[in-house]
N, C-alpha and C positions, 0 to 999 in steps of 0.2 A: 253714452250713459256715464252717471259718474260712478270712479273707484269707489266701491263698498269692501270692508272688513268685516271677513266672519268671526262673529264672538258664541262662545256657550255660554249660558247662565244656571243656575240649580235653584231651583223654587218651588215651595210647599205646593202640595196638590192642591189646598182649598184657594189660597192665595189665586195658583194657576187659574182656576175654577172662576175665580170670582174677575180677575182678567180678562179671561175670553169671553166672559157676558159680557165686561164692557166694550171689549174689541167688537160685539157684535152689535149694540145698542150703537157706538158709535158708528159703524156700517165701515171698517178699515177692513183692508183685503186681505193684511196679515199683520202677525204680532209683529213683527220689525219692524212695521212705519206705526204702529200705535209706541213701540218703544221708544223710535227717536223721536215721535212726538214729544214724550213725555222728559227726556234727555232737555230735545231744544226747550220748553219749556218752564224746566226747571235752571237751565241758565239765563235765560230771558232772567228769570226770579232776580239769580243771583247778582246778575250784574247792574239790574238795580237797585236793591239791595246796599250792593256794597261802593255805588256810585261811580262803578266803571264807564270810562270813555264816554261817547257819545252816543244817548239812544235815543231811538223814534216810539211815537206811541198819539195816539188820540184823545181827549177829553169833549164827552158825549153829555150835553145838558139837555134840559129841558124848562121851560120857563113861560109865564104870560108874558108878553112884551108889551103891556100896557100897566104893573104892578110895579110900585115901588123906585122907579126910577131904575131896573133891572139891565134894560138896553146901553143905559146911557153909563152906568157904572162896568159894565162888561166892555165896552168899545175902549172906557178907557184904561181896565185892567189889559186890554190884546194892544193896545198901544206902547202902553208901558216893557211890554214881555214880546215884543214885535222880533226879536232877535230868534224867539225858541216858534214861533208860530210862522208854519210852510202855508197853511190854507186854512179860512174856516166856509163852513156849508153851512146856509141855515132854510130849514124847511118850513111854512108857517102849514099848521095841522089844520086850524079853524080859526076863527076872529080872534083869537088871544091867545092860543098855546103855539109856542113852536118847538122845533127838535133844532141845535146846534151839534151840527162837528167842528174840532177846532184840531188840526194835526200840528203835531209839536217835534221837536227833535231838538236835543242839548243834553246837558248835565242832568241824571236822573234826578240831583236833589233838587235843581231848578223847578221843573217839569211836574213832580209834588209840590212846591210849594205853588206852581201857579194854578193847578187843581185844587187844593186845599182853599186859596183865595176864593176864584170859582163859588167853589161850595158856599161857600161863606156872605157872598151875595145873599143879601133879602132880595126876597122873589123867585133865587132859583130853586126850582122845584127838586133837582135832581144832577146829582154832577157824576161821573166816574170817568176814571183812570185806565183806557190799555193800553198796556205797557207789551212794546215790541224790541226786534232789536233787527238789526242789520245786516247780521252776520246770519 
C-alpha cells in the first residue's frame, strides 16, 4: 500500500453537512478518498489551465456521418493533429448517427485547440473535452 500523510482540516458544520451528502450520493467509503479526489482534480484543472507539460485527455463527439461532408473533414483534421492522437473509437448508433472517441495526449493548449476545431465542424453534433493527467 502506498505511504499516506495524516493532515487535519477545520471546516464549517454546514459546509461539513453539505459534504458528507455528497460523499454519500457519490457512494465513497470515506472523506479522504472523496478529498484527494477532489485535490487530484483540481490540479488536473490547473495544469491545464496553465499549459504544464504533457497531458492525456479524450475528445467525445457525435455526428451523422452522412451530413455535410463531416467524415471526410474530420479524417483530415486527425491527420493533420496525428502527433496529439493515440486512438480513435468510432461507434455507428443507427443508419446516420455515430459516437466518436478520439484519445489525445500533448501540450494542453494543442489538445484545446484541436477540440475547439472539432467543434467547429458543420455536422458535428456535439464535441467535449476530458482533460486527464498522468500523474
Amino acid at each position: 500500500m502506498e505511504k499516506v500523510t495524516r493532515i487535519g482540516i477545520s471546516i464549517e458544520p454546514e459546509l461539513l453537512e453539505k459534504f458528507d451528502q455528497l460523499i454519500e450520493e457519490k457512494q465513497y467509503t470515506n472523506r479522504s478518498e472523496a478529498i484527494r479526489d477532489i485535490i487530484r482534480k483540481n490540479l488536473v484543472a490547473e495544469e491545464w489551465e496553465k499549459g504544464i507539460g504533457t497531458v492525456v485527455g479524450s475528445i467525445t463527439l457525435s455526428y451523422n456521418y452522412d451530413e455535410h461532408d463531416v467524415v471526410e473533414k474530420l479524417a483530415e483534421l486527425q491527420h493533420t493533429n496525428h502527433r496529439l492522437i493515440h486512438n480513435t473509437t468510432i461507434v455507428r448508433l443507427d443508419e446516420h448517427a455515430c459516437i466518436e472517441a478520439i484519445i489525445v495526449q500533448g501540450s494542453p493548449f494543442e489538445i484545446k485547440g484541436l477540440a475547439d476545431k472539432i467543434q467547429a465542424i458543420k455536422g458535428v453534433k456535439h464535441a467535449e473535452l476530458a482533460r486527464c493527467t498522468t500523474r
